[in-house]
C-alpha positions in Angstrom: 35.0 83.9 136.1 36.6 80.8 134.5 34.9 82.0 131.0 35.7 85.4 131.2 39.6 84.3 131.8 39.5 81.8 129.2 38.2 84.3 126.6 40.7 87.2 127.8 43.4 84.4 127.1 42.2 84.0 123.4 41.6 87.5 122.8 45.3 88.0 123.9 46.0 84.8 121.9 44.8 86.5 118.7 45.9 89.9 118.8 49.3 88.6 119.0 48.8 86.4 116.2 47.7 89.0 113.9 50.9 91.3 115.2 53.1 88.7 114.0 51.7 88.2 111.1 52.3 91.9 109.6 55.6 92.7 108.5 58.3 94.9 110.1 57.9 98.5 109.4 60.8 99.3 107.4 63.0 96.0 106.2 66.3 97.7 105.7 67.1 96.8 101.7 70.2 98.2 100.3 72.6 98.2 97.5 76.5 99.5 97.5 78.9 98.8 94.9 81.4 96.6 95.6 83.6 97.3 92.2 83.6 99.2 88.8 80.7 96.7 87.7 79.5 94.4 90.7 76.9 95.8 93.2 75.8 93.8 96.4 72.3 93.5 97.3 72.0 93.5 101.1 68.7 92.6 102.7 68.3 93.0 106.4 65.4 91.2 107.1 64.5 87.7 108.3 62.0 86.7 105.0 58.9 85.1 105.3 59.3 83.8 102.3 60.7 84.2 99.2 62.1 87.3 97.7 62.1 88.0 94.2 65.0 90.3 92.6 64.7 91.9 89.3 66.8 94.1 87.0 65.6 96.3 84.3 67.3 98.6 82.1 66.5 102.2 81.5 63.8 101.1 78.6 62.0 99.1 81.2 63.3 95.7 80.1 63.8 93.0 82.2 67.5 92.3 81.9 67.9 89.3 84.9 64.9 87.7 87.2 66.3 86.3 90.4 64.4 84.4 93.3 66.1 83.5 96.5 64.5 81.5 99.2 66.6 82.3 102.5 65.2 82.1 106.0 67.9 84.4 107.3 69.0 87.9 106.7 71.0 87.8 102.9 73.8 89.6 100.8 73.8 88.9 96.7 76.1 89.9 94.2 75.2 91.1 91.1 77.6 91.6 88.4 76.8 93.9 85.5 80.4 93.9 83.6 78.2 92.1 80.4 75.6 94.7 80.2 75.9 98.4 78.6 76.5 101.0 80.2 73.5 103.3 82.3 70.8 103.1 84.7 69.3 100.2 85.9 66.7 99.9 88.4 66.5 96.8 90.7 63.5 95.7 92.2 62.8 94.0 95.3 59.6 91.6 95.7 59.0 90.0 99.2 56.6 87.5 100.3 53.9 90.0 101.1 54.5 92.3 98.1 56.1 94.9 99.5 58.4 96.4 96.8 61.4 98.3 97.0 62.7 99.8 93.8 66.9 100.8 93.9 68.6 102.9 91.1 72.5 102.0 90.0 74.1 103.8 87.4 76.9 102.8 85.6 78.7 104.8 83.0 81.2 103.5 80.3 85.0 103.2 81.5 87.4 105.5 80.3 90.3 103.1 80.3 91.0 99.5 81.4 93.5 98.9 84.4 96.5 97.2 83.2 96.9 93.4 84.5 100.6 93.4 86.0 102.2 91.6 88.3 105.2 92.9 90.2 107.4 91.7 93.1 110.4 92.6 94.5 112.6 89.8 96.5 115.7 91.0 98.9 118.9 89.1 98.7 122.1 88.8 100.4 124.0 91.9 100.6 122.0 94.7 99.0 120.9 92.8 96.5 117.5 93.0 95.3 115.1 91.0 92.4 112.8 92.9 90.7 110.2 91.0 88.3 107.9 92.8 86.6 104.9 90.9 84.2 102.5 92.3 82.3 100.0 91.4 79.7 100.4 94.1 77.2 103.9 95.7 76.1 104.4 99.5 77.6 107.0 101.9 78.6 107.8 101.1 82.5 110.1 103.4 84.6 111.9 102.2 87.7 112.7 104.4 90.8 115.0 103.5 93.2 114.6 105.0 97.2 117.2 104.9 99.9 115.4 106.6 102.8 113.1 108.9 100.3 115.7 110.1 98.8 115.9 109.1 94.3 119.2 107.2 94.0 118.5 105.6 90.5 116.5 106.3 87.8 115.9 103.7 84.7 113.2 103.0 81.6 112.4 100.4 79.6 110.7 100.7 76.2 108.2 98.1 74.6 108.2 95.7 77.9 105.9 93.1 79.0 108.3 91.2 81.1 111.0 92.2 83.3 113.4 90.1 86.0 116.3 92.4 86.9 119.1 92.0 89.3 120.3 95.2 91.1 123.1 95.3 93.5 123.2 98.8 95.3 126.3 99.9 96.2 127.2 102.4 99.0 123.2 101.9 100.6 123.5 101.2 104.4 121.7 97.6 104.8 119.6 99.4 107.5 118.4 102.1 105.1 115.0 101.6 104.2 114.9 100.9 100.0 111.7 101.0 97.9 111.7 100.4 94.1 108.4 102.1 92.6 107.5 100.8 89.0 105.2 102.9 86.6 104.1 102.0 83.5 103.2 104.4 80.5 99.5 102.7 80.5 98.7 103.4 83.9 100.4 101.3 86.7 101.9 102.5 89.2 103.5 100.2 92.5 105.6 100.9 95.3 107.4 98.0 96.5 109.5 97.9 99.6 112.4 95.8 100.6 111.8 93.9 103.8 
């Protein structure tokens, strides 16, 4: 009786060994894109052991070889803003050699965002301070809002750097004022007064 316990015991011993030793049906592996050129690799799994990450290009070409050793479920960025534009496929290796293959595409910008910097600081009074910085010269237009309602109206040619004093006159200090500042390039910010 003794024996035939014992070797039930091992028999249990070893079939739950060799369940634990196969890996989880589906390991949920995953990429999103996080901004015009970055994507973030997200793998939802607990490895076994390393996992090996490579990029190739639409001609098949290796373009970046990554290996990361994590014991714990991972996210990794990958940033792609020094490659050309098109497909790429990334491939994921784990321990056992399960592979998961993931297509991005990325197509060439139409236009870069300006780099601006705008703020708008409330003084005494209905005053307000409007500073405006950018890194290349454009037209800019300035609105003015009491309540929604347009109450001034102003452009500036050839700008790249603005700091203006306005002092509105006849706007109730409860009314609620926003200053919207657009540039002939593309930018476009609604500031309100707090």
């Amino acid at each position: 009786m003794r024996l035939l316990i014992a070797l039930m015991i091992a028999f249990g011993v070893s079939l739950n060994t060799m369940a634990a030793g196969e890996r989880p049906a589906d390991v949920p592996v995953s990429i999103r894109k996080v901004d015009e050129n970055k994507v973030q690799l997200l793998y939802g799994a607990n490895p076994e052991g390393p996992v090996t990450v490579k990029i190739y290009d639409a001609n098949n070409f290796l373009v970046q070889k990554d290996r990361i050793t994590s014991k714990n479920a991972f996210a990794k960025y990958y940033d792609f803003s020094q490659l050309k534009p098109g497909k790429y496929i990334v491939e994921v290796v784990d321990a056992q050699n399960q592979v998961e293959k993931l297509t991005v595409n990325f197509s060439a910008a139409n236009s870069q965002k300006p780099v601006v910097y705008s703020k708008l600081e409330k003084l005494e009074g209905n005053a307000f301070i409007l500073t405006y910085n950018a890194l290349l010269e454009s037209d800019i237009s300035i609105y003015v809002f009491e309540n929604d309602k347009l109450i001034h109206e102003e452009r500036l040619d050839s700008v790249s750097a603005v700091q203006k004093l306005y002092r509105l006159v006849g706007v109730s200090p409860t009314a609620n004022v926003e200053f919207v500042v657009a540039s002939k390039d593309g930018y476009s910010r609604l500031l309100a007064a707090r």
